[in-house]
N, C-alpha and C positions, 0 to 999 in steps of 0.2 A: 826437455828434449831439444837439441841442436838440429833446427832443419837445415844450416846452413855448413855442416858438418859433413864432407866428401868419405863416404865408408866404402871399403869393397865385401861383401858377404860371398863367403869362399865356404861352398860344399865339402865338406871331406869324406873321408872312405870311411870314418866312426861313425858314421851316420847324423853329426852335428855340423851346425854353421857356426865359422869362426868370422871375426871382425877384425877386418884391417882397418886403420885409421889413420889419417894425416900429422904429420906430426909435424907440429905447428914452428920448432926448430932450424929442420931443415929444410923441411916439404918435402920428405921423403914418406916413405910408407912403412908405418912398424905393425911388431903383430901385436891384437890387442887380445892377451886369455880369454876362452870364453866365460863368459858370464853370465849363468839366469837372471840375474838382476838388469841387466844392461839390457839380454833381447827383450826383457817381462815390458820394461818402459820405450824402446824404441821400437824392436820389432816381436809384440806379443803374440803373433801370430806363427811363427818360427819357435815359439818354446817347445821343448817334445815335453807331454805329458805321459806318466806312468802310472800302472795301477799302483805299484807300490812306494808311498810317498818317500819313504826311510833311504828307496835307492837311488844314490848318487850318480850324478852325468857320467863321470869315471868308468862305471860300472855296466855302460848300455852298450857292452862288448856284441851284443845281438840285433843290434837296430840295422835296416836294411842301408843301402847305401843310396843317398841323395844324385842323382844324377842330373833331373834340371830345375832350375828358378828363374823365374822372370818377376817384373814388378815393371806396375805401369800406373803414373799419377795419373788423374783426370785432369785434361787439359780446360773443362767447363771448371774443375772444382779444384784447384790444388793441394786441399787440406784431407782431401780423401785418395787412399793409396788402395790398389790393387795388387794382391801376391799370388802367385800358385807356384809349386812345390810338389818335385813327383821322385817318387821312389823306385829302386828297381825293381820291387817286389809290386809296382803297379799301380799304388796306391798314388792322388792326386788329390791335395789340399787348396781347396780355392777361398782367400780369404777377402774382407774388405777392412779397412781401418781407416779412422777418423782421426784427423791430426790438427782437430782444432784447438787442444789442450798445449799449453805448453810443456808442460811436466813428464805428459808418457802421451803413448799411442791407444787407441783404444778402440777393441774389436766388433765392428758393428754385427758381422757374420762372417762364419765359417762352415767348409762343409767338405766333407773327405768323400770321393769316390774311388772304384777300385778296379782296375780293368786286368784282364789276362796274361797279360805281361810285359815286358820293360814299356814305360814310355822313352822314346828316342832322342823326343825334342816336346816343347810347346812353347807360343809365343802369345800374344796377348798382341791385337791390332785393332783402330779403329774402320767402322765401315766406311766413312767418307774422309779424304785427306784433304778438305779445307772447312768441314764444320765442326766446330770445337765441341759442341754436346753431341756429337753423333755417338750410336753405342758404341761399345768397347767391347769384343768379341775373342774366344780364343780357343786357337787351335792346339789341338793337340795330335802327337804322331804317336803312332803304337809300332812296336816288333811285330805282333801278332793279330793289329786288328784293325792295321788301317790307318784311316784317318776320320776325326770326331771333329766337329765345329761348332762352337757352345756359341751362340747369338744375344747379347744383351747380358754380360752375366754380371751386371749391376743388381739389375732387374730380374732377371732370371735364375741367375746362379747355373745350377747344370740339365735344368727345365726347356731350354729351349734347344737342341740338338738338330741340324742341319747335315744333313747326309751327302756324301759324292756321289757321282754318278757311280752307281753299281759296276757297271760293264767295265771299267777304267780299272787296269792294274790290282783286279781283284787278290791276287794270287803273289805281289809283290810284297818287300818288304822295305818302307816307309824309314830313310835314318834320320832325314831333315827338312825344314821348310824354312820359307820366308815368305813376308808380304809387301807389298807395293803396288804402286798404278803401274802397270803393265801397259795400256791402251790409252790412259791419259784421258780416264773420262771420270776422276776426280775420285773414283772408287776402290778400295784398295784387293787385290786379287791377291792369289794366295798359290806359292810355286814349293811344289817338293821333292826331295829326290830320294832317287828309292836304288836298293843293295844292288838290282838286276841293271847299274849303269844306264839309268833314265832320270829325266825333269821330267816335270809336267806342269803347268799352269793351270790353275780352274778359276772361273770365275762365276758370281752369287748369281740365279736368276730367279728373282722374288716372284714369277708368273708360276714355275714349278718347284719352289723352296728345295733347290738343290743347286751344288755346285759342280757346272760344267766344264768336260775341257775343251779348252783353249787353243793349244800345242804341242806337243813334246817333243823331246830332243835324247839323243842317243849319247852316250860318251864313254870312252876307253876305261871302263873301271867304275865300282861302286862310287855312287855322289856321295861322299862324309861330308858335306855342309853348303849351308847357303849364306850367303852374305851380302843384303843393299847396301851399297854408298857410289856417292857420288866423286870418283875416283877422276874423272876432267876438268870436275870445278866446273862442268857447266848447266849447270841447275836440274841434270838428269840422271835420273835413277840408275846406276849399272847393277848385274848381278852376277858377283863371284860362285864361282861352281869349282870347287875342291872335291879333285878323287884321289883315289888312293894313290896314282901315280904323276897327275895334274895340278893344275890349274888354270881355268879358264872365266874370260870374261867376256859376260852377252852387255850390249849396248844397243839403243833403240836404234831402229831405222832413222839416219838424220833426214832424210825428204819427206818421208811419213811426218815428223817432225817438223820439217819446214812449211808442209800442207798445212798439218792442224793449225799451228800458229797465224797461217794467213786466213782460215778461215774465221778464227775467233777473233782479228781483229776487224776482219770485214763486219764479223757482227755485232762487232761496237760501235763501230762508225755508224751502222747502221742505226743503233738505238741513240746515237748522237744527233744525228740529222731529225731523227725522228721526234726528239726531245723527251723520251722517255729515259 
């Protein structure tokens, strides 16, 4: 197995993942056939399995359609990959793999849940943005039910489920999310936007294990995506909001920003003088 091998994994509407791969020629990008052999030893967790061993990939003219995937390395462990994988028909494959072999991948656990209908989106985030073992938690958005936030699912898997506030958007429908520190308290908070032309922001409060809101904001037209980057180059988070007939971009308050930065380095200096 090539871990230093640039691939793109492209869902398609057969209900299989195809591999795009760099092609060492030109540096362009060719397409590589799918192959059970290839996902079995890179990504064995992306194989589809069948009751009937005899029927061919070709032939899974009925398999639902793939709609999202994410993968997220451990920043504490690099040799361990996290996947999930959800279909339209509901179903959500949370997988873990251990990449200390050279050879293939190999699947520490796996575990399929199944919910009411399409998922929209889900993303995989850490709970703190500057410690590297912190858990690795993920969201996932429903058509039909919401939003779900699986806590620790190293450790957990789909065992630890963290709830929003009930009152919040009970009755909307959820198409996308993103996470980042919103408030810059090193935490990462979690924004979505939903078909009835709203965001909203929640953030984790461990005193009532549930996530509160925040903010929200109104916009001309259903939110179809969210997007962090830092789009000024100057070391802060902006967040793109795509609607049907938009696009728009929020950026932090810069004096809130000028504040917090004077306060933390007053309170360095402090622990300077102090000698601690």
């Amino acid at each position: 197995m090539n871990l230093v091998l640039a691939v793109f994994l492209i869902p398609s509407d057969d209900g299989l993942l195809h591999v795009f791969h760099e092609s060492s020629a030109d540096g362009t990008f060719k397409f590589s056939e799918y192959s059970s052999e290839v996902l079995q030893l890179n990504f064995p967790e992306f194989v589809i399995e069948t009751t009937d061993r005899s029927q061919s990939l070709s032939d899974l003219s009925a398999l639902p359609f793939i709609l999202w995937l994410d993968l997220h390395y451990l920043e504490s462990d690099l040799t361990k990959r996290l996947s999930a994988i959800a279909w339209e028909n509901g179903n959500i494959k949370l997988s873990l793999c251990d990449l200390t072999q050279p050879e293939r991948a190999e699947i520490l656990f796996s575990k399929t849940i199944c919910f009411d209908g399409p998922v929209t989106q889900l993303r995989f985030f850490t709970a703190s943005t500057v410690d590297v073992s912190s858990e690795v938690n993920l969201v996932v958005c429903t058509a039909l039910e919401f939003v779900y936030v699986y806590h620790d699912v190293v450790k957990h898997i789909f065992d630890k489920v963290v709830p929003f506030d009930p009152s919040v958007l009970d009755s909307d429908c959820v198409l996308c999310c993103a996470t980042y520190d919103i408030d810059m308290d090193c935490k990462n908070e979690i924004v979505i936007g939903t078909f009835y032309q709203q965001i909203a922001a929640f953030k984790y409060s461990p005193s009532k294990n549930v996530y509160e809101l925040m903010w929200d904001r109104k916009y001309p037209g259903p939110v179809r995506a969210l997007q962090v980057v830092d789009l000024s180059n100057d070391g802060l988070s902006d967040l793109i909001v795509v609607t049907n007939n938009s696009v728009h971009i929020m950026q932090h308050n810069t004096a809130f920003i000028a504040q917090l930065c004077k306060q933390k380095l007053l309170s360095y200096l402090l622990l300077l003088q102090n000698g601690d």
